[in-house]
C-alpha positions in Angstrom: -82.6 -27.0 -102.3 -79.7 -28.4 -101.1 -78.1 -25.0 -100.5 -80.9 -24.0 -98.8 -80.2 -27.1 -96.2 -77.0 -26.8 -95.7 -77.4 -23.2 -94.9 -80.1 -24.3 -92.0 -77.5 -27.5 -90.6 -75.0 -24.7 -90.3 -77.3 -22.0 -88.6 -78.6 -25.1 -86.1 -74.7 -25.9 -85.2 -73.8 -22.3 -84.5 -76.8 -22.0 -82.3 -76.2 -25.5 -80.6 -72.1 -24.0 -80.3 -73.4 -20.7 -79.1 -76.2 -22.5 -76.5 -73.2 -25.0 -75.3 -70.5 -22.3 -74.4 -73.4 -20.6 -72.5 -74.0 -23.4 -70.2 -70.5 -24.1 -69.8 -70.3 -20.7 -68.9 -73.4 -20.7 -65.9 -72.0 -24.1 -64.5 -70.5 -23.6 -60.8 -66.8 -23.7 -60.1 -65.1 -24.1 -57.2 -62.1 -22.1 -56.4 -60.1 -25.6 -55.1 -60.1 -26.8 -59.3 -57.8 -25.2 -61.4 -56.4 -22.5 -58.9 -52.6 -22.2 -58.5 -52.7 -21.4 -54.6 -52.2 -24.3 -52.3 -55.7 -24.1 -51.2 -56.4 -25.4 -48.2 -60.3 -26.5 -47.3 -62.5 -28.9 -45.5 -65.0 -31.5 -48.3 -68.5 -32.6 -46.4 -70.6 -35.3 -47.0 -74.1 -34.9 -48.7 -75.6 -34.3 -45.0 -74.7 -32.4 -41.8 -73.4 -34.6 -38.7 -75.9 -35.1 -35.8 -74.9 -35.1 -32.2 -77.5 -35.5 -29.5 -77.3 -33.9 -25.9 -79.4 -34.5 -23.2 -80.4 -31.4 -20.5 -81.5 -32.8 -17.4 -82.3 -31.3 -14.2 -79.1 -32.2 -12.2 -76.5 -31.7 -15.5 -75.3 -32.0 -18.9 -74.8 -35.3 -20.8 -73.8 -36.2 -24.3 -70.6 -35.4 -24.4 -69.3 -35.4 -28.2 -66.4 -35.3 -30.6 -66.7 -33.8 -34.1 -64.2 -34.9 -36.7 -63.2 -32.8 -39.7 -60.8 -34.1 -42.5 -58.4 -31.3 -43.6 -56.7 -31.6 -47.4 -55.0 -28.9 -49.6 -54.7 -28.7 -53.2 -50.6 -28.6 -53.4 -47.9 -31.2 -51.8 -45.5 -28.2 -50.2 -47.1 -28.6 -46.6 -49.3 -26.3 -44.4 -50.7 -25.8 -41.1 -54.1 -24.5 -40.5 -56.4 -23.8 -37.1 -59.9 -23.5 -36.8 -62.7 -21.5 -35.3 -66.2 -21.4 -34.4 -68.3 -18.4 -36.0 -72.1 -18.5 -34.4 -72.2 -15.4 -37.0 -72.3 -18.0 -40.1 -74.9 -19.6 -38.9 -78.2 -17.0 -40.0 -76.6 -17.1 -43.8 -76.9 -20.6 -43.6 -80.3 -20.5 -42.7 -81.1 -18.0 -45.7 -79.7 -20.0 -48.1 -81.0 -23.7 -47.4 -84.2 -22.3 -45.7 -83.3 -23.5 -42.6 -83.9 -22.4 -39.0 -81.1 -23.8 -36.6 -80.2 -21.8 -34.1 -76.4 -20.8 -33.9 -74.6 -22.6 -30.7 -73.0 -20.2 -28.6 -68.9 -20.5 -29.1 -68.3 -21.9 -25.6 -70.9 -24.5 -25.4 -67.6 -26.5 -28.0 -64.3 -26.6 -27.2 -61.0 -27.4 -29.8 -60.0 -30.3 -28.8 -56.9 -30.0 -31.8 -56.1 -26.4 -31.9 -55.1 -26.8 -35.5 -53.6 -29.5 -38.0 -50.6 -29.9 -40.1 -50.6 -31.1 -43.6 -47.0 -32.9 -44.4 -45.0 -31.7 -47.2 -45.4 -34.5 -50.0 -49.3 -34.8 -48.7 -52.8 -33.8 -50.1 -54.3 -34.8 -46.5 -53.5 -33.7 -42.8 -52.4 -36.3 -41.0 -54.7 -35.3 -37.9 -58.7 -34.4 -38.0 -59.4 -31.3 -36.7 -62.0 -32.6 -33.3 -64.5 -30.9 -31.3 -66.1 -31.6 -28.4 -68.8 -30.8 -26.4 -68.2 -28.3 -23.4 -70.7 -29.1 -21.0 -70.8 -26.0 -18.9 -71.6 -24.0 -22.1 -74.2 -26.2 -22.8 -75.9 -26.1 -19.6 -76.8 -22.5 -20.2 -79.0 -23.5 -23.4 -82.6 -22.8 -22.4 -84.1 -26.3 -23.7 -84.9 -28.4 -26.2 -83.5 -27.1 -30.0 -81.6 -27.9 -32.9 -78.3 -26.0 -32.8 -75.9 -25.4 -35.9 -72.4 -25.4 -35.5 -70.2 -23.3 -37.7 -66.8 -24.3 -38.0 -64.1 -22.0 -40.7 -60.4 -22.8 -41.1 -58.2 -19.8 -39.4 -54.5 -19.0 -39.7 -53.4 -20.5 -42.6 -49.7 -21.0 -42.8 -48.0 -22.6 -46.4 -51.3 -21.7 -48.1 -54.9 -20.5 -48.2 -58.0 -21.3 -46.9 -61.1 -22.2 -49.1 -63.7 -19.5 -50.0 -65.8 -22.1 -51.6 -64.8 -24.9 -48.8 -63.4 -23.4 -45.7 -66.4 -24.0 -43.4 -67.9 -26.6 -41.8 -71.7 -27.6 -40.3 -72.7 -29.9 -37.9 -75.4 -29.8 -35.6 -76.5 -30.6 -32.2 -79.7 -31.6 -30.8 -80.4 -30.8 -27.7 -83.0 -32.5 -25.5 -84.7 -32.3 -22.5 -85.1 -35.9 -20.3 -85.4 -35.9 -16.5 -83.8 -39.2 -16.5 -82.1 -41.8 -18.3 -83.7 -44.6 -20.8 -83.2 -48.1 -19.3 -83.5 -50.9 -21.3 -81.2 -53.4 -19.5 -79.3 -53.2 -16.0 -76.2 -52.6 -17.9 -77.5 -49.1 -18.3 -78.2 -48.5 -15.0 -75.0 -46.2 -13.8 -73.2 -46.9 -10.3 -73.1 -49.2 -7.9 -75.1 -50.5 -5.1 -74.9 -49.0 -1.7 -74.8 -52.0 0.6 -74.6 -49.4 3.8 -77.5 -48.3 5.3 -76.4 -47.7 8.5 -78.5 -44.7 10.1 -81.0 -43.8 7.3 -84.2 -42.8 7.9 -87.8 -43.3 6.5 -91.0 -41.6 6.5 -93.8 -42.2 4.7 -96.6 -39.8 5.1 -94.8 -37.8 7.9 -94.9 -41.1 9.9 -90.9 -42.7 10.5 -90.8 -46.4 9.5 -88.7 -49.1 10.2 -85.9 -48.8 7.6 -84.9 -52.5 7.9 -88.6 -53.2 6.4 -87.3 -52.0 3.2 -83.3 -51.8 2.8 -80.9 -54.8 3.3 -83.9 -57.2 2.2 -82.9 -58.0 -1.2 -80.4 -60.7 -1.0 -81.1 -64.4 -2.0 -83.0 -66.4 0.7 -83.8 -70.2 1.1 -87.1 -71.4 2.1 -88.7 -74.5 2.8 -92.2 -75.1 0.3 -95.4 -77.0 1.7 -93.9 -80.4 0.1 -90.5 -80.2 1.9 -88.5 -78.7 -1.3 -85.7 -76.0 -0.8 -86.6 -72.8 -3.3 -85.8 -69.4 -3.2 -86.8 -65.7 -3.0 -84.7 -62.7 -4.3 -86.8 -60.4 -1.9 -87.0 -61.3 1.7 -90.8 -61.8 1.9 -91.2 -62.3 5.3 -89.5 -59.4 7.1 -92.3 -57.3 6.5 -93.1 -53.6 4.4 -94.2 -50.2 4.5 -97.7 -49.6 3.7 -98.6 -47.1 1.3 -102.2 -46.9 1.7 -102.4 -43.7 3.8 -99.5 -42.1 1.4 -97.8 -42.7 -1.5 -94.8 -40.7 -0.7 -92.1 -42.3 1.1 -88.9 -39.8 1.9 -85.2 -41.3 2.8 -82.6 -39.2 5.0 -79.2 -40.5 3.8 -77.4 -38.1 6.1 -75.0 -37.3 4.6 -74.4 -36.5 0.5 -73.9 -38.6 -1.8 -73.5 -38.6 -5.5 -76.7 -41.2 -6.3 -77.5 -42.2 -9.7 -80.5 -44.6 -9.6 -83.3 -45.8 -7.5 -84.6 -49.2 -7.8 -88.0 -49.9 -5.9 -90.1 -53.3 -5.4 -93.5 -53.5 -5.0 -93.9 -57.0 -4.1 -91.6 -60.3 -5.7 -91.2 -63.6 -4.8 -89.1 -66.3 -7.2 -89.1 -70.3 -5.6 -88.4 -72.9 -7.8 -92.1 -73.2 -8.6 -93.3 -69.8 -9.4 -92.8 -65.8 -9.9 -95.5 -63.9 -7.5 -94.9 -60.1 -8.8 -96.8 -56.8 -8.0 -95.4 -53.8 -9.9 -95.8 -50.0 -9.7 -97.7 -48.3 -12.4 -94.6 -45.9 -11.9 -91.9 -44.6 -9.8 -91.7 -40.8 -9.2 -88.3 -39.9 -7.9 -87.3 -36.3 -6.6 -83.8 -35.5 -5.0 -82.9 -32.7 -2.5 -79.8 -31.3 -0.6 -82.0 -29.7 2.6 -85.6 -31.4 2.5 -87.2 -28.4 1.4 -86.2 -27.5 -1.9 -86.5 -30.9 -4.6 -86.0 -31.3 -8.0 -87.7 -33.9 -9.8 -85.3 -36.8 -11.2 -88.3 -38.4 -14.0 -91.1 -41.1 -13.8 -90.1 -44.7 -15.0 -90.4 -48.1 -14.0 -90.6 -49.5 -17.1 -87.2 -51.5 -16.3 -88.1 -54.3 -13.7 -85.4 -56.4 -13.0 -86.2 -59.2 -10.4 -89.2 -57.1 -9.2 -87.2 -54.0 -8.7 -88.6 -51.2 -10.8 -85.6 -48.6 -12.1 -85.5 -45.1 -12.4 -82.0 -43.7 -13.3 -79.7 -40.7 -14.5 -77.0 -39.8 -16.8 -74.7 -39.4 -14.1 -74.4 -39.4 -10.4 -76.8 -36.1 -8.9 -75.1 -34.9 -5.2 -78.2 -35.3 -2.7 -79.3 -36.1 0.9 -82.7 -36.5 0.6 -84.9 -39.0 -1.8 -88.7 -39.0 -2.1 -90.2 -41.4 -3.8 -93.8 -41.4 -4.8 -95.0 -44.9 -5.8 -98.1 -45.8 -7.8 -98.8 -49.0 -6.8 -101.3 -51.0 -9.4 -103.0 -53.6 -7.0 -105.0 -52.1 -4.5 -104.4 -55.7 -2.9 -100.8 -55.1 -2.7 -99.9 -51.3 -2.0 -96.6 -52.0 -0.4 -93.0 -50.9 -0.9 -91.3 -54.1 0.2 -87.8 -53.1 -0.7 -85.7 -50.4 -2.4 -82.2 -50.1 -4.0 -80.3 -47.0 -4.3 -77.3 -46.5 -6.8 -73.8 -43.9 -6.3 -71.5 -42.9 -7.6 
C-alpha cells in the first residue's frame, strides 16, 4: 500500500513539474530583461495621456506639450530621436479594440528633436516633448478622438525597444464657438476705452453710439433722502431700444483683433439696492466686410456688474460686430451699454 502511494505522490510532482515549466514557458517577456544590447525604450503608465484642443470658428486653441521619459538598459551612453508614425495607429486599434483616429504627422511638432542618455546613466537627462502645431490642427474636420503614435528613431550607442519603443497619447479635439467663462479673469484682452467714430444700427436704423459706449464708468448720484450712492452703468444717458429688432450691428472701422463682448441689459448698484435686467443670451457674430459673418457662440451666462460676457480663445481680426440680444423682460428690452475686448 505504501508503494502504491508513493508511486501516485511521485506521478502528482512530475505532473505539477511538468505543468509549472509550461506556464513559465507561456509567461510574456520583454526584450528590455535579460538582453545583452543597450536597449534603449520609452515605459508608459497604465493609461494613455489626454490633451484637449478646442476648434473654433476663428482658430485653433489648446496648445500642448507631451512629455516622454527616455531610459536604456546599459550605462555606456546613447542618443536617440523620435518620430511620429500615423501608420501605428490602426494596429493599435486591432489590438485593444479601439477606434481613434490616427493624427496626421503635422498637426505635432518635435519640440526636442531627440535626447541624449549620459554615459554612467539609465535615464536621459531630457524628455523627449511634443507640442501641438496649430495650423495642422486646423485642418481636422471636427470634433474626434485622435491617437498619437510616437517610435524612437536613430539610435546611436544602442537599440531601440521592439517591446517598448513606442508611445500613445491622445488628443481630443472639440468643437466650441467660444470660450467658457466662469470669472472675469477668463475673459482675454483688454478694454477698448476708444470709441471715437463707431457706428450703430439696430434694425437698419443708426443710433446714437454715446447711448451705449463710454457709459460704464462709476457715477455718483444723489437718493430721495439726500445720501450720495452710486451706479456702475450710467442710467440716465439713455439706450437703444430693441423692441423693433433684436439685432444691433457696430462699425469699428477699422480691424481689430477683438476677443470678447460684454453687453448690459439694464443695471443699477446705489448704496441701497441692485436693479438688474439680464439677457436670456447674447448671440455674437464677427465680420471683416458686413456681408459675410461667422458666428462667435451664445453665452451670457457670465454677468459681471450687469454686463453679460461672451468671449474667445484668442483675439478674432474683425470690423464688424452684430449682436443679437434676447432680452428677458418685455418691460426692459434695452441694450443700455456694451463693452468690447482686443487684443
Amino acid at each position: 500500500m505504501f508503494s502504491i502511494m508513493k508511486k501516485i505522490l511521485f506521478g502528482f510532482a512530475l505532473l505539477m513539474t511538468a505543468v509549472g515549466f509550461t506556464a513559465c514557458s507561456e509567461e510574456e517577456t520583454y526584450d528590455v530583461v535579460g538582453n545583452p544590447n543597450n536597449l534603449i525604450y520609452i515605459r508608459d503608465g497604465a493609461s494613455l495621456p489626454v490633451y484637449e484642443v478646442q476648434l473654433t470658428p476663428v482658430g485653433t486653441f489648446g496648445a500642448f506639450t507631451a512629455e516622454m521619459t527616455v531610459r536604456c538598459t546599459k550605462t555606456t551612453g546613447a542618443t536617440v530621436s523620435a518620430e511620429i508614425v500615423p501608420e501605428l495607429v490602426e494596429a493599435y486599434n486591432e489590438e485593444h479594440g479601439t477606434e481613434y483616429l490616427a493624427m496626421p504627422a503635422n498637426a505635432i511638432a518635435l519640440k526636442t528633436p531627440y535626447v541624449t542618455i549620459p554615459e554612467g546613466q539609465l535615464i536621459a537627462e531630457e524628455k523627449l516633448q511634443l507640442i501641438a502645431n496649430n495650423e495642422g490642427l486646423a485642418s481636422l474636420g471636427g470634433s474626434g478622438e485622435y491617437l498619437v503614435a510616437v517610435r524612437l528613431a536613430n539610435p546611436v550607442g544602442g537599440a531601440v525597444s521592439e517591446d517598448y519603443g513606442v508611445s500613445y497619447f491622445r488628443v481630443t479635439t472639440v468643437y466650441k464657438a467660444n470660450k467658457p467663462l466662469e470669472s472675469i479673469e477668463d475673459v482675454v484682452g483688454t478694454k477698448i476705452t476708444d470709441y471715437s467714430g463707431w457706428t450703430v444700427t439696430c434694425g437698419g436704423v443708426e443710433q446714437d453710439p454715446t447711448l451705449i459706449f463710454g457709459g460704464d464708468e462709476m457715477d455718483e448720484i444723489t437718493e430721495k433722502d439726500g445720501t450720495t450712492g452710486y451706479t456702475l452703468i450710467d442710467a440716465y444717458s439713455g439706450s437703444i431700444k430693441l423692441t423693433d429688432s433684436k439685432e444691433v450691428i457696430i462699425d469699428m472701422q477699422k480691424n481689430y483683433k477683438v476677443t470678447a463682448v460684454a453687453a448690459c441689459c439694464s443695471f443699477k448698484h446705489t448704496a441701497y439696492r441692485n436693479t438688474a435686467y439680464t439677457f436670456n443670451t447674447v448671440k455674437w457674430d464677427i465680420s471683416k466686410d458686413g456681408v459675410e459673418w461667422t458666428e462667435c457662440g451664445t453665452d451670457g451666462s457670465l454677468n459681471v456688474d450687469g454686463f453679460q460676457f461672451v468671449g474667445l480663445y484668442g483675439g478674432a481680426e474683425c470690423r464688424y460686430l452684430r449682436l443679437t440680444l434676447d432680452y428677458a423682460n418685455k418691460n426692459h428690452p434695452t441694450l443700455s451699454a456694451l463693452r468690447v475686448y482686443a487684443e
